[in-house]
N, C-alpha and C positions, 0 to 999 in steps of 0.2 A: 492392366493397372492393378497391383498390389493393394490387400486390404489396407495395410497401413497408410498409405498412401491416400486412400480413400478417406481415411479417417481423417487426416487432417486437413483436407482439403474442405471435408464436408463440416469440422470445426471451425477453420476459416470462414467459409459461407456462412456459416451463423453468427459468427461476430462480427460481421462486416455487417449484417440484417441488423442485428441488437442498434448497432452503433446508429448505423442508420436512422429506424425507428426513433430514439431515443431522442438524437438532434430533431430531425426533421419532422416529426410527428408529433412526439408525446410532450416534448420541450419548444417547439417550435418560438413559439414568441416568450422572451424573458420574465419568470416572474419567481415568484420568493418560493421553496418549494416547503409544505405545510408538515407538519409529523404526520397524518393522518396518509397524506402521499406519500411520507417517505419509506413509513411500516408500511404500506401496499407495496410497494415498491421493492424493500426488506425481503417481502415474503415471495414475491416473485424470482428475483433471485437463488433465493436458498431453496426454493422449488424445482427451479431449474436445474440447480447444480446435483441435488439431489435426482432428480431423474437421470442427468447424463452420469452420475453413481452408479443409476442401475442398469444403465445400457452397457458401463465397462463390465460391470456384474454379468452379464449373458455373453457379451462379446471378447472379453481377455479374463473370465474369470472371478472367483473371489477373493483372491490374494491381490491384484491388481487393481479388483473397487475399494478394497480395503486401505491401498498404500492413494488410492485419490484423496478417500473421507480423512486420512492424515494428512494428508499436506495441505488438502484444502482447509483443515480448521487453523492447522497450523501458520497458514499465509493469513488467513482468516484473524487471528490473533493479534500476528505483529503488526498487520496494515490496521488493526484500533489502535495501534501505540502513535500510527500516522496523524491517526484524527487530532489530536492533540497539538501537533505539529500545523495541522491546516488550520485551526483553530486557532493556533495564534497569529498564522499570519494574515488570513482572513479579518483580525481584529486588528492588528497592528496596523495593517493598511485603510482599515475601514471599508471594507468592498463591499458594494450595496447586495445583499441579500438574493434580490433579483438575477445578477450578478455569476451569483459565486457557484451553481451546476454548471454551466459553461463553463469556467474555469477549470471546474474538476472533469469533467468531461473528455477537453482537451488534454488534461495532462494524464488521464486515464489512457487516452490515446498512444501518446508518446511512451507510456508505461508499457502498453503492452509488446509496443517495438522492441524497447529496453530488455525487456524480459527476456523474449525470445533468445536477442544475441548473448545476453548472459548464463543463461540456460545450456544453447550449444556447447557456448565454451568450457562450462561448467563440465559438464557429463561426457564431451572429447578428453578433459584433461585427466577426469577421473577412469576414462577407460582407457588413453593414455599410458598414462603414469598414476600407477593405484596410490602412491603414497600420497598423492595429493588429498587426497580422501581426509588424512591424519593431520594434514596442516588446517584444511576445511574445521573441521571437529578440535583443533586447539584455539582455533580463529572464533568459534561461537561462544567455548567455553569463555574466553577472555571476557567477546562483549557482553556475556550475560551477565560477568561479574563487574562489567563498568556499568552498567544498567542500572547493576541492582543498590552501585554505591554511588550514581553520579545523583547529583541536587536535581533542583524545578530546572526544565527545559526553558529556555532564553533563545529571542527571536535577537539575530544580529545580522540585517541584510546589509550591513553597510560592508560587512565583512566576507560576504558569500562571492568567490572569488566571479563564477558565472557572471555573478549581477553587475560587478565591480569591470569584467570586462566586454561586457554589453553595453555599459553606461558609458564608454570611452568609443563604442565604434556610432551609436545611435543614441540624438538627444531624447526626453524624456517629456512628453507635455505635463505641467502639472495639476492637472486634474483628468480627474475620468470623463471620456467621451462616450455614453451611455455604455453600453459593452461591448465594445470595439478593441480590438489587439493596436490598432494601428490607424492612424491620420494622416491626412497631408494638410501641411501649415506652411505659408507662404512660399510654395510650390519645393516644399523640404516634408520628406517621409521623418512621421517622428511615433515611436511608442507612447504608449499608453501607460498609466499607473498597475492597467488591471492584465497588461502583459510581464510585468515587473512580477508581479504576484504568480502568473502562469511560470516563468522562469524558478520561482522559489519551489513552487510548489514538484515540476519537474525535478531540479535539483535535488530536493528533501527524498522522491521517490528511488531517485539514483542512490542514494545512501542506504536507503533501509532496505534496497534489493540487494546491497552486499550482505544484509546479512540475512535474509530472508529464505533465498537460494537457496544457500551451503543449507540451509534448516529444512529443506523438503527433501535437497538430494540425500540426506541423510534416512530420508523413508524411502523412497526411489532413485535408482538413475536411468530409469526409461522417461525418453526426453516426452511423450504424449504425455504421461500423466502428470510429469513435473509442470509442467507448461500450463496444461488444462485446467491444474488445479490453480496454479496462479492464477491467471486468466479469468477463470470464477470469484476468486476470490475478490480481487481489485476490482473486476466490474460490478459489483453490489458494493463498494466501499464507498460511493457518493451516496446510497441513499442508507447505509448505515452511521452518515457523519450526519445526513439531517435530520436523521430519529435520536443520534445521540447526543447531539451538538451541545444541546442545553445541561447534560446532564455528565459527558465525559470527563470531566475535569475531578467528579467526585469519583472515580474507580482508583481511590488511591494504590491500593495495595496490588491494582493489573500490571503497572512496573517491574514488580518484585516476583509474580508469577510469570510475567515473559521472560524473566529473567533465568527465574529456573529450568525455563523451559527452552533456553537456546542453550541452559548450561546440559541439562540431559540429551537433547539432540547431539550435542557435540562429546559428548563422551561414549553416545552411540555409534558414533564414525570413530573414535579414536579405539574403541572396544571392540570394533566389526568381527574383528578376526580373532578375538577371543570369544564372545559371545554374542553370536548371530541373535539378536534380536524379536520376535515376532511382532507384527507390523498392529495383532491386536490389541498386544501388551502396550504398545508404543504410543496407539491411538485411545486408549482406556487413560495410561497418566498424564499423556497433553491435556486431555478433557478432565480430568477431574483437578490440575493444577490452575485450570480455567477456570474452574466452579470455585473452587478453593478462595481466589485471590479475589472474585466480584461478590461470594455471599460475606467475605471477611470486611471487606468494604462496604456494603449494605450494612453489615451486621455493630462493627467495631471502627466507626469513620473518622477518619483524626480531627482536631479542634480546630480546624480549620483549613478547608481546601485550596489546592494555588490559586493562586487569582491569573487572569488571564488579563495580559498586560494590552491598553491601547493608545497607542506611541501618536505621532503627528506626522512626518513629511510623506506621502504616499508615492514618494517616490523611489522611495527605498534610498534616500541620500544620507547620509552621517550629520550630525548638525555642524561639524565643523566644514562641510563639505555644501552645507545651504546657503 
């Protein structure tokens, strides 16, 4: 059996452990999860990920732990632009608190399926057909500049086609049954409100791994460390959304810094071949574009933060549609 082979089998083992753990032990019975648990939590994480840093460091090198600690800040980054997104619809819907890790949990689940096939496809196409690389790197440029010019982000499940055609094959009870996907009501299987939200929140993940990707394979295209770094990243982004929950909404200016920073990834794929890039140089301006755009916000806050909208049918139906 091949090392590499080894390696990802024995990274499988471990996230299958975490997941494990996480449901059935540390989460087991539903409850509201506290900042003080969530910064534990935080630190565990970014503990972790930092030692399997340093195992790629002994085992493939310092160039290869070096292109992880970039992708992982880099994934690391854009899934806080997520939190914002779960945050409204965790409000929109009104999901009890208790609630809302199982939700993320779940769909951290499904994310890290997601990834995976997107990942393959990714780095087949780029070894492939290299010019794919050049359309990847005009494709971030763009979204960085809708990013960095589009308004306040707006929840519209009436319009999220998933949800619109879920809601046509399975009725929907209207209300939540403590935290359950799923009931049976007068001998008819029907969803839940807090399955309607699990759908959103999958969805939402599906979007921001188009553009998420293209922004690591831009530091790597060895599929381990693209992957791993994902993988780290999103599995600390549930208890990075309950340490920041209360306070995300004020990182005004983190918009305008991921923005720059999908625009410089992508002129790094579109420049490959004129100017090979070094992977320190890379990982030094993500991070100090990071620092940049949260002490500017700390520092210089605008007069007033979005507000975080909370709607009424938790069913996710249109009101011409109730």
């Amino acid at each position: 059996m091949s090392s590499e082979l080894l390696l990802w089998l024995g990274f499988g083992a471990f996230v299958v452990l975490m997941l494990v753990l996480d449901l059935g032990v540390f989460h087991r019975s539903a409850h509201a999860v506290s900042i003080r648990e969530a910064l534990i939590w935080c630190a565990v994480w970014i503990g972790l990920a930092l030692l399997f840093n340093l195992g790629i460091y002994f085992w493939k090198g310092p160039v290869k732990a070096l292109e992880f600690l970039a992708g992982y800040l880099i994934e690391e980054a854009l899934s806080i632009d997520n939190l914002f997104v779960f945050l409204l619809i965790f409000s929109y819907f009104r999901v009890d608190r208790r609630y809302q890790h199982r939700v993320l949990f779940w769909g951290i689940l499904g994310a890290i399926i997601m990834r995976a096939v997107f990942i393959g496809m990714g780095v087949a196409l780029i070894q492939r057909f290299h010019w794919i690389i050049y359309l990847f790197g005009a494709f971030l440029v763009l979204t960085g500049i809708k990013m960095a010019t589009q308004g306040e982000k707006e929840l519209r499940p009436e319009k999220n086609p998933v949800l619109k055609l879920f809601r046509r094959w399975m009725r929907v009870t209207e209300d939540y049954v403590e935290g359950r996907f799923f009931v049976r009501r007068d001998g008819q299987s029907m969803a839940t409100p807090l399955f309607i939200v699990l759908l959103l929140v999958e969805s939402t993940d599906l979007v921001f791994a188009v553009d998420s990707i293209p922004a690591v394979l831009a530091i790597s295209q060895d599929p381990f460390i693209v992957y791993t770094s994902n993988i780290f990243a999103i599995m600390g982004l549930r208890s990075i959304f309950f340490a920041l929950a209360g306070i995300i909404q004020l990182f005004y200016y983190l918009q305008y810094g991921l923005s720059i920073i999908l625009i410089f990834v992508g002129l790094k794929m579109v420049l490959s071949n004129v100017y090979k890039m070094p992977v320190g140089i890379a990982l030094g301006v993500v991070a100090g574009i990071l620092a940049i755009s949260v002490l500017a916000s700390i520092l210089w806050p605008p007069n007033k933060p979005p507000d975080i909208p909370v709607e009424v049918d938790p069913t996710g139906r249109s009101q011409s549609e109730s």
